[in-house]
N, C-alpha and C positions, 0 to 999 in steps of 0.2 A: 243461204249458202254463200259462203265468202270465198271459197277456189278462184268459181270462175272468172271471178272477178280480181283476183288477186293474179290467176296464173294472163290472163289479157293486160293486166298494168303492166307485168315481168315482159314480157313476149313484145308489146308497144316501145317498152324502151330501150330492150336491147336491139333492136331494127329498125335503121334509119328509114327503110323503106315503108314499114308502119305505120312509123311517125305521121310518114308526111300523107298515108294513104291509111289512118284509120279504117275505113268502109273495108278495106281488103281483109281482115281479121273480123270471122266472124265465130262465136261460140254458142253450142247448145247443151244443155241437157238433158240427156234419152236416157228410157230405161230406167227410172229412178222409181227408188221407192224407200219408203222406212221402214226402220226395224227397230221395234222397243222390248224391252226385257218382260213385258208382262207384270211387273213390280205395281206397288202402289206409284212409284216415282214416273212423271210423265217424258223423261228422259228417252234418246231416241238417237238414231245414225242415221243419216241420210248414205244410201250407195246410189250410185249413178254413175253409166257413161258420159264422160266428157267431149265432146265430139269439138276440135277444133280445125275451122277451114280458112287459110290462106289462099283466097284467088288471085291469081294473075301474078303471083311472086318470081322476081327474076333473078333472085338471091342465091345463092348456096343454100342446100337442105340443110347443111352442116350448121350454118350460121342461126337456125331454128332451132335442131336438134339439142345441141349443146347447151343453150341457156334453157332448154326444156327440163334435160333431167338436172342443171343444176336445181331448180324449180322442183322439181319433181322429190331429190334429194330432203329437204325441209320439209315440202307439202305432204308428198304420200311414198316417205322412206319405204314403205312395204313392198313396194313394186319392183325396188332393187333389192332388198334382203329376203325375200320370201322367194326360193325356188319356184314354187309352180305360177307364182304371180308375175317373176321376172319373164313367164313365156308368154303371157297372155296380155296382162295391165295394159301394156303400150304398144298398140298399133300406129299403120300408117297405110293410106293410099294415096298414089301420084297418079296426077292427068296430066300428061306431056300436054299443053296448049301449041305447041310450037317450037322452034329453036330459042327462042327467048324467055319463055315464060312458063310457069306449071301451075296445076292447082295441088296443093296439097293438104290432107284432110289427116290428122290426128286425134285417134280417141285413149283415153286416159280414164281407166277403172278407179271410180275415185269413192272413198267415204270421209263422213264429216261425221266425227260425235257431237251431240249438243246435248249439254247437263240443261235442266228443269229443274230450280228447287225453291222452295217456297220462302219469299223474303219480308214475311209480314204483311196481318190484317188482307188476307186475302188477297194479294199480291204474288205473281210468281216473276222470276228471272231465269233468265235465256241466254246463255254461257255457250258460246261455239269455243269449244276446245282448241289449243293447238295440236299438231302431232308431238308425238313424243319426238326426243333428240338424243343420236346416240351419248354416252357419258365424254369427252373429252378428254383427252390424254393426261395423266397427270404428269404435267411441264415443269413444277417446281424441282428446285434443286433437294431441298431437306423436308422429310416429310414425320410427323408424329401423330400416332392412333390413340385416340382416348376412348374411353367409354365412360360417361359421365366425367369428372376428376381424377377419373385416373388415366395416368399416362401408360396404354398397353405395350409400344414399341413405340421407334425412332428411326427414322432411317437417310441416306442418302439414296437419292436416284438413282438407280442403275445405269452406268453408260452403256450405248450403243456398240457390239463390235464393233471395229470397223476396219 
């Protein structure tokens, strides 16, 4: 699984407080189980809650939160575009410690697809997928449509009212 490991380097270096207090970031993986298609292919997803705990943090929730769902946005875009995922995906609980301090515990509904396919002489490889990325704006000023050699349309960009 590469998440948690990926979303603990994000989390580490946007907080200086982190930084200098590794031990205080701690992550687990509950809950987890796979799920393969039944196919000959040994191809499979890992689902699992992500359970992340910040003890003793004396930071802004905010200063956590924010570089989460940037994170979150890349890793597991579903949790913000999928309706019923956006009410459940990402939790949170606070332990007030004090005037200074809290513990804060965030869990993160996460899957990972992993391809399985056979790379010779009895050999397989082991492909952790990215997530998909939404298409990006098309920014170009001039734009033309082919379908093989031939040129379908042409066009300029449409500007923005404004």
């Amino acid at each position: 699984m590469y998440k948690p490991k990926s979303l603990r380097a994000h989390l580490t270096a946007v907080s200086a407080e982190l930084r200098q207090n590794p031990e205080k970031l701690l992550i687990f993986a509950d809950g987890g189980n796979t799920v393969a298609t039944g196919t000959t292919s040994l191809s499979f997803e890992y689902r699992y809650k992500l359970n992340i705990i910040i003890t003793d943090y004396a930071g802004s929730e905010d200063a956590l939160m924010v570089p989460l769902l940037a994170w979150v946005q890349v890793h597991q875009r579903d949790l913000l575009d999928n309706a019923d995922l956006r009410k459940t995906g990402i939790g949170f609980n606070v332990d007030f410690n004090n005037a200074e301090s809290i513990d804060l515990e965030i869990t993160l509904a996460l899957t990972e697809r992993v391809i399985v396919k056979q790379a010779g002489a009895g050999r397989l490889e082991v492909v952790h997928l990215a997530e998909p990325q939404p298409t990006p704006a098309y920014a170009d000023a001039f734009w033309q449509a082919y379908a093989g050699d031939a040129l379908l349309a042409e066009w300029h960009t449409p500007a923005n009212p404004e």
